[in-house]
mmJSON file of the N, C-alpha and C atoms, coordinates in Angstrom:
{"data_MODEL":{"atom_site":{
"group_PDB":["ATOM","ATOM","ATOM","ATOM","ATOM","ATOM","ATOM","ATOM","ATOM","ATOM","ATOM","ATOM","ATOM","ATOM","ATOM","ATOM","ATOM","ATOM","ATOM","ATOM","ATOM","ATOM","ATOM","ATOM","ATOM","ATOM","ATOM","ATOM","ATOM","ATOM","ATOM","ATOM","ATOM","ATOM","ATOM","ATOM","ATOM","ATOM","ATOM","ATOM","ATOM","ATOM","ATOM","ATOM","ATOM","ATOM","ATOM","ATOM","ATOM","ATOM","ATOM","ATOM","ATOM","ATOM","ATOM","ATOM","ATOM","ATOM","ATOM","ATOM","ATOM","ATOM","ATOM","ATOM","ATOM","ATOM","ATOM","ATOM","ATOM","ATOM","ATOM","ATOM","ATOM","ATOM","ATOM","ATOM","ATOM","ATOM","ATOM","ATOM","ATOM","ATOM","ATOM","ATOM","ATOM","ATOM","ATOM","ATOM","ATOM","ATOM","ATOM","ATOM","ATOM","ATOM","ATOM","ATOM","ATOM","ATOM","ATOM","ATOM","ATOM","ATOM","ATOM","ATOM","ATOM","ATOM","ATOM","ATOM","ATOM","ATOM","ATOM","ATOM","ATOM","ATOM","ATOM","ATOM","ATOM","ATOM","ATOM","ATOM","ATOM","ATOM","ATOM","ATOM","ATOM","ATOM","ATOM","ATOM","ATOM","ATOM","ATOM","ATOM","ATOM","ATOM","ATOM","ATOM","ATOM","ATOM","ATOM","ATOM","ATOM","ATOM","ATOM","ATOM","ATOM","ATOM","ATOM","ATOM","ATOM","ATOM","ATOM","ATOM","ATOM","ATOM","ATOM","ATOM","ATOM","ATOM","ATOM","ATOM","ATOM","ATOM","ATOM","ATOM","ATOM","ATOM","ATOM","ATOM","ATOM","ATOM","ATOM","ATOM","ATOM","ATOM","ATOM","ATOM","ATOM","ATOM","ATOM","ATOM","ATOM","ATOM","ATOM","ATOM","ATOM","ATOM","ATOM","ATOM","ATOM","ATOM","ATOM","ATOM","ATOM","ATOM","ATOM","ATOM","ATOM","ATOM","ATOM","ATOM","ATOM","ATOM","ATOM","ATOM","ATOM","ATOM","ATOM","ATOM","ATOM","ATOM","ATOM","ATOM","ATOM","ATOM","ATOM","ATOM"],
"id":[1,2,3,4,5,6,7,8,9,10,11,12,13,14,15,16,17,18,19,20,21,22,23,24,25,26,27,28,29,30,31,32,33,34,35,36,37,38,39,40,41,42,43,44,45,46,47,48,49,50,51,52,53,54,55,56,57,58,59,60,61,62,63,64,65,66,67,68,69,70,71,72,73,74,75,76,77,78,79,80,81,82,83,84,85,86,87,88,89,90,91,92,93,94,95,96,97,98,99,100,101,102,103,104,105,106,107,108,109,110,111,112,113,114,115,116,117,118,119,120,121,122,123,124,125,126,127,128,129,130,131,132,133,134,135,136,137,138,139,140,141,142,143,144,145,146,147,148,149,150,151,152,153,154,155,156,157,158,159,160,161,162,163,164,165,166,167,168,169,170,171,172,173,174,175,176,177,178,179,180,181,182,183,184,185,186,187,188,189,190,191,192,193,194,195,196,197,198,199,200,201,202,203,204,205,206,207,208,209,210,211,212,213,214,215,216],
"type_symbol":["N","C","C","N","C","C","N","C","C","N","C","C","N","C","C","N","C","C","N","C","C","N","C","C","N","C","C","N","C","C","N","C","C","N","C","C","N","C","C","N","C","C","N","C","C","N","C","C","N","C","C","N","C","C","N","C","C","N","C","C","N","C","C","N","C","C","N","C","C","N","C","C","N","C","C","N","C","C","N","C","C","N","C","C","N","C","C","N","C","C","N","C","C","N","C","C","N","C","C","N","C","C","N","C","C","N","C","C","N","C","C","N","C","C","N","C","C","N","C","C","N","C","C","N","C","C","N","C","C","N","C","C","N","C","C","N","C","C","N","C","C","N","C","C","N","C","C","N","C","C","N","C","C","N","C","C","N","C","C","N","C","C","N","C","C","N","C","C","N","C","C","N","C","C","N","C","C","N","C","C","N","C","C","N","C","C","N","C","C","N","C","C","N","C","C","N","C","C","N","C","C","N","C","C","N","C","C","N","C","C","N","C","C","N","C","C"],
"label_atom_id":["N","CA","C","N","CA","C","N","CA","C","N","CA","C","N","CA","C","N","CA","C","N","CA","C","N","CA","C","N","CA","C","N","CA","C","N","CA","C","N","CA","C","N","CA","C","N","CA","C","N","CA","C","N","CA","C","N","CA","C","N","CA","C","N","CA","C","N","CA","C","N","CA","C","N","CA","C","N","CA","C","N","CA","C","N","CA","C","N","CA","C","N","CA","C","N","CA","C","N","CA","C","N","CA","C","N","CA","C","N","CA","C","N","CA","C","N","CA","C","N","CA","C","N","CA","C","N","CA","C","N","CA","C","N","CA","C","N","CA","C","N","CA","C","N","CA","C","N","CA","C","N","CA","C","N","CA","C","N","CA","C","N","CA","C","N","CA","C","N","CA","C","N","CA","C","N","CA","C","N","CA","C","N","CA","C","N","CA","C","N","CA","C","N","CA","C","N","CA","C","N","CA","C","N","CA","C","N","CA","C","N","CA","C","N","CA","C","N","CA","C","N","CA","C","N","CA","C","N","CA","C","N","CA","C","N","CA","C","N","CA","C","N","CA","C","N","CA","C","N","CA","C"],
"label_alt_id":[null,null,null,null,null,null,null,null,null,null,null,null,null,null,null,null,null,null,null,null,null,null,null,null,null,null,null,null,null,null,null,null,null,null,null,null,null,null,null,null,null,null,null,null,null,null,null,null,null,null,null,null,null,null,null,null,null,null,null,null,null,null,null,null,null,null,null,null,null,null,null,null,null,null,null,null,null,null,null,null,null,null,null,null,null,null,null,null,null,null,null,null,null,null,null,null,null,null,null,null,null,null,null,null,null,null,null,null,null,null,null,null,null,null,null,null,null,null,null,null,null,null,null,null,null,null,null,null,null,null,null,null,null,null,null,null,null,null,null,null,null,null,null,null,null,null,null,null,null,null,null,null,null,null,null,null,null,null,null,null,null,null,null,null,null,null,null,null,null,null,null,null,null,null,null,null,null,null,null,null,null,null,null,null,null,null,null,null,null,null,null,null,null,null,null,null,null,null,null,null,null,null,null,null,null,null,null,null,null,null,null,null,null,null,null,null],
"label_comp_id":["UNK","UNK","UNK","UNK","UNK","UNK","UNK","UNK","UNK","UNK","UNK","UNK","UNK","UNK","UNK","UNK","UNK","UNK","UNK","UNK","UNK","UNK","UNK","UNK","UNK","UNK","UNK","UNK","UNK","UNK","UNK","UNK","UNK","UNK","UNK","UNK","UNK","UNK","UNK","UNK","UNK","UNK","UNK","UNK","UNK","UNK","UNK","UNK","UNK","UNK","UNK","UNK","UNK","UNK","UNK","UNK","UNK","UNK","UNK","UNK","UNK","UNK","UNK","UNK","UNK","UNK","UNK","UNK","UNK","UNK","UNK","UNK","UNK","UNK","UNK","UNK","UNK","UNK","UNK","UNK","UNK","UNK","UNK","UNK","UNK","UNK","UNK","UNK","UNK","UNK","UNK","UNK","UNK","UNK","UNK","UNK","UNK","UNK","UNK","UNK","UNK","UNK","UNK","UNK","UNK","UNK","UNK","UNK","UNK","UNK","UNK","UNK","UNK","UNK","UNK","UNK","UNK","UNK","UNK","UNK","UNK","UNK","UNK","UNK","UNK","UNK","UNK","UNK","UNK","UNK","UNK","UNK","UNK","UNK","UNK","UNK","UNK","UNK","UNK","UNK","UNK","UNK","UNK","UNK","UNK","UNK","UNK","UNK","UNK","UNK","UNK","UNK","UNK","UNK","UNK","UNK","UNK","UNK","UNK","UNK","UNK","UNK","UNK","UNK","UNK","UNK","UNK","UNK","UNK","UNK","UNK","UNK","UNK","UNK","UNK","UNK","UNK","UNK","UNK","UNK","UNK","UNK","UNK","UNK","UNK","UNK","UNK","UNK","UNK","UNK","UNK","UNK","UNK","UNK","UNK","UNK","UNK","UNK","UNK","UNK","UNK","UNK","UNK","UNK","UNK","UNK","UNK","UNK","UNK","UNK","UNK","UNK","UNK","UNK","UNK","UNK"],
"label_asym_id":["A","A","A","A","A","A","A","A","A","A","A","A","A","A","A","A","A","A","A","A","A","A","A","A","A","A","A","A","A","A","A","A","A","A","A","A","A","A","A","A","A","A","A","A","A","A","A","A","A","A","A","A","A","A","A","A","A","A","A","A","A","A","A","A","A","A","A","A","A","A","A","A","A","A","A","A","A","A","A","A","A","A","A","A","A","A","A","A","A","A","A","A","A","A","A","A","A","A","A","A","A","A","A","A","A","A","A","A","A","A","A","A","A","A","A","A","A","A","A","A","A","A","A","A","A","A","A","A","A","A","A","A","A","A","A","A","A","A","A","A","A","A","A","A","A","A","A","A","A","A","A","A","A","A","A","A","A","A","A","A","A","A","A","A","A","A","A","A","A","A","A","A","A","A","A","A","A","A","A","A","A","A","A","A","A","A","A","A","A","A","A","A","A","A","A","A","A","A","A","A","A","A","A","A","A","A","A","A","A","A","A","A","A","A","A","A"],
"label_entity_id":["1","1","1","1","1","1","1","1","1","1","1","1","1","1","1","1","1","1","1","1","1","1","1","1","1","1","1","1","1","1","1","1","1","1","1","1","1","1","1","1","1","1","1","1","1","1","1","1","1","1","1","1","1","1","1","1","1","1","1","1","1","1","1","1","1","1","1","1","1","1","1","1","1","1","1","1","1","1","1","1","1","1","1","1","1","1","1","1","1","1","1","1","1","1","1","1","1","1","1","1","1","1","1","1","1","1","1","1","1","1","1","1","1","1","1","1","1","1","1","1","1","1","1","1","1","1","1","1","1","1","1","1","1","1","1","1","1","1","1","1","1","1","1","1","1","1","1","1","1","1","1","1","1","1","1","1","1","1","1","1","1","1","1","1","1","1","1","1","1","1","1","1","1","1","1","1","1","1","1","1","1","1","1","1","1","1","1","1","1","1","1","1","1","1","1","1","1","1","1","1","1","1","1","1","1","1","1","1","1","1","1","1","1","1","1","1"],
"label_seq_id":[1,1,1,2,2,2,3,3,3,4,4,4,5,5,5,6,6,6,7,7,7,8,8,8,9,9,9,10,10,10,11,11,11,12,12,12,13,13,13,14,14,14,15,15,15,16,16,16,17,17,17,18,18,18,19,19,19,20,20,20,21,21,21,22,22,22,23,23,23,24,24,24,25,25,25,26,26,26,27,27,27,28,28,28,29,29,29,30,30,30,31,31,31,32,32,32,33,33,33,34,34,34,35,35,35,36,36,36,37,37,37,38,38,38,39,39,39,40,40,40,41,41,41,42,42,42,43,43,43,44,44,44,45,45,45,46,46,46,47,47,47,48,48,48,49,49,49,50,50,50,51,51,51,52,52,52,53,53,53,54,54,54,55,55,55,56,56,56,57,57,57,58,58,58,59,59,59,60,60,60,61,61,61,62,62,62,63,63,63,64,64,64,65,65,65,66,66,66,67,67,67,68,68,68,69,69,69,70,70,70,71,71,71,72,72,72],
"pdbx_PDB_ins_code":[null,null,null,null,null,null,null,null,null,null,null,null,null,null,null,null,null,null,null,null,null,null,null,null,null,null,null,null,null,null,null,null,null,null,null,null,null,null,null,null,null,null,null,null,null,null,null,null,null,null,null,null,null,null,null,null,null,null,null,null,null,null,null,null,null,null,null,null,null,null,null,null,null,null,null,null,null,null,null,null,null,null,null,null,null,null,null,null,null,null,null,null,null,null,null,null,null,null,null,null,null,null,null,null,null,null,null,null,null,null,null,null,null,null,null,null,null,null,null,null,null,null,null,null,null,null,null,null,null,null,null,null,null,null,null,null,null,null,null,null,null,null,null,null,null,null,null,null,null,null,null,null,null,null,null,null,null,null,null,null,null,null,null,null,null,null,null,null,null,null,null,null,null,null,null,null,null,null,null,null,null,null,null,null,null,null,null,null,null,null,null,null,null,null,null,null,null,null,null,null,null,null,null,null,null,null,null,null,null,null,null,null,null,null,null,null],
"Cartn_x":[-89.039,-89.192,-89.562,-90.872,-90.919,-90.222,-90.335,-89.561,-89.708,-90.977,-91.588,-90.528,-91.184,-89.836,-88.747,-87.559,-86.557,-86.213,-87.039,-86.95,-86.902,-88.077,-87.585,-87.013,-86.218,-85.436,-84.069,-84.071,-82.714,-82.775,-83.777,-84.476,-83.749,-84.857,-84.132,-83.159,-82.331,-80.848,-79.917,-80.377,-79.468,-79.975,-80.877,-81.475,-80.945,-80.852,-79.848,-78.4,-77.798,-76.543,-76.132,-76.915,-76.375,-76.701,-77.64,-77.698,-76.768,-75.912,-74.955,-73.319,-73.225,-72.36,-71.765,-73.228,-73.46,-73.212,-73.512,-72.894,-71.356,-71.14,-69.459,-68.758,-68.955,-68.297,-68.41,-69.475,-69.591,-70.478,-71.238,-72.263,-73.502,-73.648,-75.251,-75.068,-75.75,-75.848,-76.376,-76.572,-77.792,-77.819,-76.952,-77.344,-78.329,-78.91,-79.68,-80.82,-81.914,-83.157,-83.476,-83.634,-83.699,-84.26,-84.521,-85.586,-84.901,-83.447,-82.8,-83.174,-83.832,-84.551,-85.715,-86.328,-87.634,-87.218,-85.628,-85.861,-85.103,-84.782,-83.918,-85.487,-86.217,-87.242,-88.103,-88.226,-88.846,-87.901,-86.564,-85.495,-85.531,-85.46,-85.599,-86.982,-88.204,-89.262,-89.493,-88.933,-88.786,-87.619,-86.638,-86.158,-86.992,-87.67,-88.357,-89.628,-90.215,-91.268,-90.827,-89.571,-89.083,-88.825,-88.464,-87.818,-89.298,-90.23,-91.418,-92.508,-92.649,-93.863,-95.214,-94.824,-95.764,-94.919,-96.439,-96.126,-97.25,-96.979,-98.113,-98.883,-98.664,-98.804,-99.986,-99.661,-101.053,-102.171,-101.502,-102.749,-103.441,-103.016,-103.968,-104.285,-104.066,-105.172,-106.187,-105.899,-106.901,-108.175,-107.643,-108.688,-109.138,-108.375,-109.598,-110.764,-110.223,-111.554,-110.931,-109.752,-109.171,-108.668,-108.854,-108.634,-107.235,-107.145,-105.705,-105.606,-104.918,-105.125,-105.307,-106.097,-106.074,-104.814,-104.266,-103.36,-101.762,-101.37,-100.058,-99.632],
"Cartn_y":[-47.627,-49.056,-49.386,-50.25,-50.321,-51.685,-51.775,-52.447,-54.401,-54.248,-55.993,-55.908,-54.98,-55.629,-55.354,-55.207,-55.12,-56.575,-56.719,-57.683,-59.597,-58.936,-59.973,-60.472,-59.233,-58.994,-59.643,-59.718,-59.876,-61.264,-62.078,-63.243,-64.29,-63.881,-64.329,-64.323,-63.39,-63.052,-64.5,-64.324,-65.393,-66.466,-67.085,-68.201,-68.756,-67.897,-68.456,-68.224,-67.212,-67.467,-68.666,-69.139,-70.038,-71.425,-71.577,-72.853,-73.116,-71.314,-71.32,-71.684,-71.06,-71.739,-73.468,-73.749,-74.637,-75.744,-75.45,-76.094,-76.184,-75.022,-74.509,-75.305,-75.813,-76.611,-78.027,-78.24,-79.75,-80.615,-79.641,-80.062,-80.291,-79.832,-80.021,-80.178,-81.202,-81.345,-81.221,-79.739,-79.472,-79.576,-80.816,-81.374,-82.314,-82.734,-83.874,-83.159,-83.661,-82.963,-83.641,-82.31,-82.872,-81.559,-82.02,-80.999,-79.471,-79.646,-77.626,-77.016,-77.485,-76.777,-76.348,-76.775,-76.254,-75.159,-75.386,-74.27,-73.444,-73.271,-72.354,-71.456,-72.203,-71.583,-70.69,-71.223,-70.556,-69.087,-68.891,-68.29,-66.843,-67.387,-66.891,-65.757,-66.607,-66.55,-64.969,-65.067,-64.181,-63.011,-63.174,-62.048,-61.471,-62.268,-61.215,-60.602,-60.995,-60.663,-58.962,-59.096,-57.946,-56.488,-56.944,-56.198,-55.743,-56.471,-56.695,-55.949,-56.352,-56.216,-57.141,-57.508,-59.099,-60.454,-60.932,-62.506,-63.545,-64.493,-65.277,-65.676,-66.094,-66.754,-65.619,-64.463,-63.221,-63.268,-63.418,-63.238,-64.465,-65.859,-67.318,-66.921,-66.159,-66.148,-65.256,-64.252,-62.804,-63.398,-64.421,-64.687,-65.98,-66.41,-67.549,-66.771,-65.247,-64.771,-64.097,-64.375,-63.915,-62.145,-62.019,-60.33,-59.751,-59.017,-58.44,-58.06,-57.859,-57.614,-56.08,-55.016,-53.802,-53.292,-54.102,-53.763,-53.594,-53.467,-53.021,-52.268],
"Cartn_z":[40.271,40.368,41.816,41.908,43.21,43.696,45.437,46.401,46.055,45.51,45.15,43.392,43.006,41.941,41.747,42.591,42.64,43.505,43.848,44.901,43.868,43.48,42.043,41.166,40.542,39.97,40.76,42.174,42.675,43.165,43.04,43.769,42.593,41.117,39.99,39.706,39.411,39.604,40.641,41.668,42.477,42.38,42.051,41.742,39.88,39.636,37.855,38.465,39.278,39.353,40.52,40.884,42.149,40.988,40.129,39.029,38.041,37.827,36.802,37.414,38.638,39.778,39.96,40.452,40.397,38.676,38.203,37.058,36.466,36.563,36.008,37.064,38.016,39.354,39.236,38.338,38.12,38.892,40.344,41.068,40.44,39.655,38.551,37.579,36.642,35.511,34.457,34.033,33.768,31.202,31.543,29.96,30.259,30.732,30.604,32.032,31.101,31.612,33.608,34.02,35.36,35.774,37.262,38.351,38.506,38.086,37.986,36.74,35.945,34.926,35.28,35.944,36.316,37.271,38.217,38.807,38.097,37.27,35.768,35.53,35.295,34.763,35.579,36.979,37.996,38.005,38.292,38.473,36.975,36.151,34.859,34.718,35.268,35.294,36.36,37.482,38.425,37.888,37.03,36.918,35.82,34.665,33.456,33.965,35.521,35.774,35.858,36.976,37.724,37.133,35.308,34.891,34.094,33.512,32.755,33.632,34.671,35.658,35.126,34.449,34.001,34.519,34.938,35.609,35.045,34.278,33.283,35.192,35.976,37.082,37.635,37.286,37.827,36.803,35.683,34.812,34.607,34.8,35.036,36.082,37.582,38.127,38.277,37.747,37.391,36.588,35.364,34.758,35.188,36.372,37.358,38.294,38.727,39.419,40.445,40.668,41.987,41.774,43.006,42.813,42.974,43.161,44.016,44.754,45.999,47.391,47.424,48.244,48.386,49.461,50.162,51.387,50.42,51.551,51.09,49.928],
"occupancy":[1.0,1.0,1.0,1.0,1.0,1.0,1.0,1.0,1.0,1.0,1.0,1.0,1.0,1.0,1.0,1.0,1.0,1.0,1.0,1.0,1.0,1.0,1.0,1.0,1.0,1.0,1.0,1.0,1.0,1.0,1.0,1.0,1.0,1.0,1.0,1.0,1.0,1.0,1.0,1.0,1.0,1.0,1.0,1.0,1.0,1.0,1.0,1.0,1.0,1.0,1.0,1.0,1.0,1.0,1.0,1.0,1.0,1.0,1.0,1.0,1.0,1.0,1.0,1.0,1.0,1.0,1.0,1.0,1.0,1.0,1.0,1.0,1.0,1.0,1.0,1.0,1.0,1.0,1.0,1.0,1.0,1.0,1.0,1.0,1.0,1.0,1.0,1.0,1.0,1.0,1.0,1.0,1.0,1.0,1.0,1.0,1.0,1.0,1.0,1.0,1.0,1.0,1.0,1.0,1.0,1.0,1.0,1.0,1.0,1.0,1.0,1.0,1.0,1.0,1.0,1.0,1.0,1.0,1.0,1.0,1.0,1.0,1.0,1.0,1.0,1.0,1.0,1.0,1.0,1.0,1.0,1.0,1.0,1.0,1.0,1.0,1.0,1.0,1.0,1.0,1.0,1.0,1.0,1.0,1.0,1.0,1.0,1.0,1.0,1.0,1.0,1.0,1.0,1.0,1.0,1.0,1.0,1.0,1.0,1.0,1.0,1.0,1.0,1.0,1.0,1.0,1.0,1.0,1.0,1.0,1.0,1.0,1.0,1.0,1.0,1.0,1.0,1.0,1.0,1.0,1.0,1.0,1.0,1.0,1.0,1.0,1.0,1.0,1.0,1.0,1.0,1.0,1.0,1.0,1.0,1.0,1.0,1.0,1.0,1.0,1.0,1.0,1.0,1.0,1.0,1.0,1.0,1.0,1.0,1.0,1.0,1.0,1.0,1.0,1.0,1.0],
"B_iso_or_equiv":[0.0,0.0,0.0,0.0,0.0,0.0,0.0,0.0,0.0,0.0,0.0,0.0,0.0,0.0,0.0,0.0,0.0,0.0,0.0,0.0,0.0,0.0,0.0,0.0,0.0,0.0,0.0,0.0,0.0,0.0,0.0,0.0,0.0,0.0,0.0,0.0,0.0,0.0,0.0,0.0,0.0,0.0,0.0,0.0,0.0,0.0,0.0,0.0,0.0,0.0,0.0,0.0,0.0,0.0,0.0,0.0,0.0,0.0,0.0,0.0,0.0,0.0,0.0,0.0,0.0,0.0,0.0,0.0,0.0,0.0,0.0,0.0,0.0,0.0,0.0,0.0,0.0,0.0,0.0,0.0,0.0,0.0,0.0,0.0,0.0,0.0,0.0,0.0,0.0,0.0,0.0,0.0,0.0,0.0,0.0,0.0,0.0,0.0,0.0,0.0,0.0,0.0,0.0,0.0,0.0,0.0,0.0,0.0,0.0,0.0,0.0,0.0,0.0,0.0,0.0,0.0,0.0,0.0,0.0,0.0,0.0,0.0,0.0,0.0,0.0,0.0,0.0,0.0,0.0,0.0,0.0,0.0,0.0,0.0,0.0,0.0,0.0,0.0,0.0,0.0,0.0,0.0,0.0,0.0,0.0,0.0,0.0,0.0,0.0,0.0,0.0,0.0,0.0,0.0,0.0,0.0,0.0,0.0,0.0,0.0,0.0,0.0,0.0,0.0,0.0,0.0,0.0,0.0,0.0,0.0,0.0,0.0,0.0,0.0,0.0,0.0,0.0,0.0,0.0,0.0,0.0,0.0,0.0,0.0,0.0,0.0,0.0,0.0,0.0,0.0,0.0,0.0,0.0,0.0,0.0,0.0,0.0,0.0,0.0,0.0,0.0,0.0,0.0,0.0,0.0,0.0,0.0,0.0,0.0,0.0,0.0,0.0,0.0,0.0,0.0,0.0],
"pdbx_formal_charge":[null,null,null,null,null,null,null,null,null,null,null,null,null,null,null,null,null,null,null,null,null,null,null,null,null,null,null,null,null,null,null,null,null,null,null,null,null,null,null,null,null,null,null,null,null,null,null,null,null,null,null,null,null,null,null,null,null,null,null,null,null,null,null,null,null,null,null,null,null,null,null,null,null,null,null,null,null,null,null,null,null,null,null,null,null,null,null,null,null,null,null,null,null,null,null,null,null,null,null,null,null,null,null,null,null,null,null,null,null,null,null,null,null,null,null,null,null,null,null,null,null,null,null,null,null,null,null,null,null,null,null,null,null,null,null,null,null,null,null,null,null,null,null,null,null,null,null,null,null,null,null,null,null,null,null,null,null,null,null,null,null,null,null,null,null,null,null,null,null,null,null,null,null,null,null,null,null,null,null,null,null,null,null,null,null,null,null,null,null,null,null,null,null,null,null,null,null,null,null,null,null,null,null,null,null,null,null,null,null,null,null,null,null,null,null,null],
"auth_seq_id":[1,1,1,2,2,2,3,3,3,4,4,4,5,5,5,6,6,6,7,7,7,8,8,8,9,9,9,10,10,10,11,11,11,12,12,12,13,13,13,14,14,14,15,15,15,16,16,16,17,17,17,18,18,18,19,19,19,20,20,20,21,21,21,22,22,22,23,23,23,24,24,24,25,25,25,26,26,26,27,27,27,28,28,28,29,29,29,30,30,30,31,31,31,32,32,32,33,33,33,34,34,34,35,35,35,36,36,36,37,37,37,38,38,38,39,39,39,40,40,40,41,41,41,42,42,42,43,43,43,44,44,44,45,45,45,46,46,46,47,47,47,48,48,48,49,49,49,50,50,50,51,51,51,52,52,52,53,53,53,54,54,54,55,55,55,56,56,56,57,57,57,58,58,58,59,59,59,60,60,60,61,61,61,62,62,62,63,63,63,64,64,64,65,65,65,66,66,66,67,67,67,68,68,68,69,69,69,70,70,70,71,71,71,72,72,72],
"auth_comp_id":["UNK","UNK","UNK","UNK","UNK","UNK","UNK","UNK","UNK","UNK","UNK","UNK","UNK","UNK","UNK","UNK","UNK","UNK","UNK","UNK","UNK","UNK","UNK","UNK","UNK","UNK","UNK","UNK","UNK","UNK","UNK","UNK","UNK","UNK","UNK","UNK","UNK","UNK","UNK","UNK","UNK","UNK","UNK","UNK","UNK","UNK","UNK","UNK","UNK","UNK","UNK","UNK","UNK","UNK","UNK","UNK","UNK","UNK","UNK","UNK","UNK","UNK","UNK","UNK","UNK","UNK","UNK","UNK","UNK","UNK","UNK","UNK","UNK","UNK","UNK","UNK","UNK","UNK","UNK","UNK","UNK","UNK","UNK","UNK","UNK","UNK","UNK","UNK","UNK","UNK","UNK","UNK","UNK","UNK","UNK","UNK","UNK","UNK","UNK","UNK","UNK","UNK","UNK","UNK","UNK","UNK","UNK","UNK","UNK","UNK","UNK","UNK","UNK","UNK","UNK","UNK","UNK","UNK","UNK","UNK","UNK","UNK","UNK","UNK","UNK","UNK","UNK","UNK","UNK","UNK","UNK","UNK","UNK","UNK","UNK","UNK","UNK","UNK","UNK","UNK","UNK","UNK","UNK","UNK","UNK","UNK","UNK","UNK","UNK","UNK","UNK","UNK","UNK","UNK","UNK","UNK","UNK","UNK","UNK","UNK","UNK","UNK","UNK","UNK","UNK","UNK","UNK","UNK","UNK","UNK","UNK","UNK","UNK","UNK","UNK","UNK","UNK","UNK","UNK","UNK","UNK","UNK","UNK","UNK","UNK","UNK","UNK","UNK","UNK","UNK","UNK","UNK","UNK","UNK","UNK","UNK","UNK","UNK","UNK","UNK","UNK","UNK","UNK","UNK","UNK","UNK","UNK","UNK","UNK","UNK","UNK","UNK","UNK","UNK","UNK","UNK"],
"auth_asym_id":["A","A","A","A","A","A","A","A","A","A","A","A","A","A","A","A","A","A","A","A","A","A","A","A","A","A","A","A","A","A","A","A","A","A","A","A","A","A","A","A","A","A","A","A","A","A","A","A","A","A","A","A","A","A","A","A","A","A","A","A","A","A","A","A","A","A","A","A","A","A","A","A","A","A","A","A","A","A","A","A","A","A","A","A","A","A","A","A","A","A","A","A","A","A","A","A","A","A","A","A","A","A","A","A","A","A","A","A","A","A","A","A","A","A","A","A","A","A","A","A","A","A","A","A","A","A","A","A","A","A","A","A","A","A","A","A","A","A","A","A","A","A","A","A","A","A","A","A","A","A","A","A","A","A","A","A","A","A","A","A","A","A","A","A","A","A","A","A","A","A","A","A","A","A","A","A","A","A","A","A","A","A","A","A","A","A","A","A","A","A","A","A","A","A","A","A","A","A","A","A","A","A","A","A","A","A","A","A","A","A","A","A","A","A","A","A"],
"auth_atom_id":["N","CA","C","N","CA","C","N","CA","C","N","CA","C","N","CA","C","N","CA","C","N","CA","C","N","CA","C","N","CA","C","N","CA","C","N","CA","C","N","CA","C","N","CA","C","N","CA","C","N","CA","C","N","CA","C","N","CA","C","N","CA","C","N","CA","C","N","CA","C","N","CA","C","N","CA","C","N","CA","C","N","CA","C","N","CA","C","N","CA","C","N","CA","C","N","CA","C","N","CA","C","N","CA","C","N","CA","C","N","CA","C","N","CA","C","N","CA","C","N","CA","C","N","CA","C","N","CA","C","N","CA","C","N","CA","C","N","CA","C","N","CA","C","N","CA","C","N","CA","C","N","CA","C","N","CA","C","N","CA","C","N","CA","C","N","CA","C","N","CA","C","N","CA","C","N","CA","C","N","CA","C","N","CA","C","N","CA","C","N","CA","C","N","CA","C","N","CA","C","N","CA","C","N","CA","C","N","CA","C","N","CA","C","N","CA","C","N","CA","C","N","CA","C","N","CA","C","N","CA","C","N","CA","C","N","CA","C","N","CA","C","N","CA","C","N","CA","C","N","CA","C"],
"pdbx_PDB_model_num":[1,1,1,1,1,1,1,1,1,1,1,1,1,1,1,1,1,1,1,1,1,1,1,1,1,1,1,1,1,1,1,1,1,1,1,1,1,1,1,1,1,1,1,1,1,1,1,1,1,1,1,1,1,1,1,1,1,1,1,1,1,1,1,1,1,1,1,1,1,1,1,1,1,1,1,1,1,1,1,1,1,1,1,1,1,1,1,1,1,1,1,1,1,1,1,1,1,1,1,1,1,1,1,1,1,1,1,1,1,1,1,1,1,1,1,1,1,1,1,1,1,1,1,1,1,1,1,1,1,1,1,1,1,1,1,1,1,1,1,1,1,1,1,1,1,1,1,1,1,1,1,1,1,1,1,1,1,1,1,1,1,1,1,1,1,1,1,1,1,1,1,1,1,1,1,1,1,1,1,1,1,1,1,1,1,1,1,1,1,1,1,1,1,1,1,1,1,1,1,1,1,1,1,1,1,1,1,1,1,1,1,1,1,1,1,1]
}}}
């Protein structure tokens, strides 16, 4: 597994546990639709990439034209 997706994997990870935290505490409210769902989803989004190695976000832009970097 390489270093970018582990990295993801751990990004997502703390980004759903700091929303799930955050809720069980009573600081967020996340029954009624609001802006921590989107970052639920961003969060979510970043751990299935990590574990997947698919990101819908690479492939809308692969098939806009854009390449992939040769470096690193």
């Amino acid at each position: 597994m390489s270093i970018e997706r582990i990295v993801r994997i751990v990004v997502g990870f703390f980004i759903l546990l700091s929303l799930t935290l955050a809720h069980t505490t009573g600081t967020a409210d996340l029954s009624s639709m609001s802006w921590l769902w989107f970052t639920a989803f961003v969060g979510a989004n970043l751990f299935q990439s990590g574990l997947t190695n698919w990101c819908p976000l690479v492939s809308i832009l692969k098939k806009a034209g854009l390449k992939d970097s040769a470096c690193c």
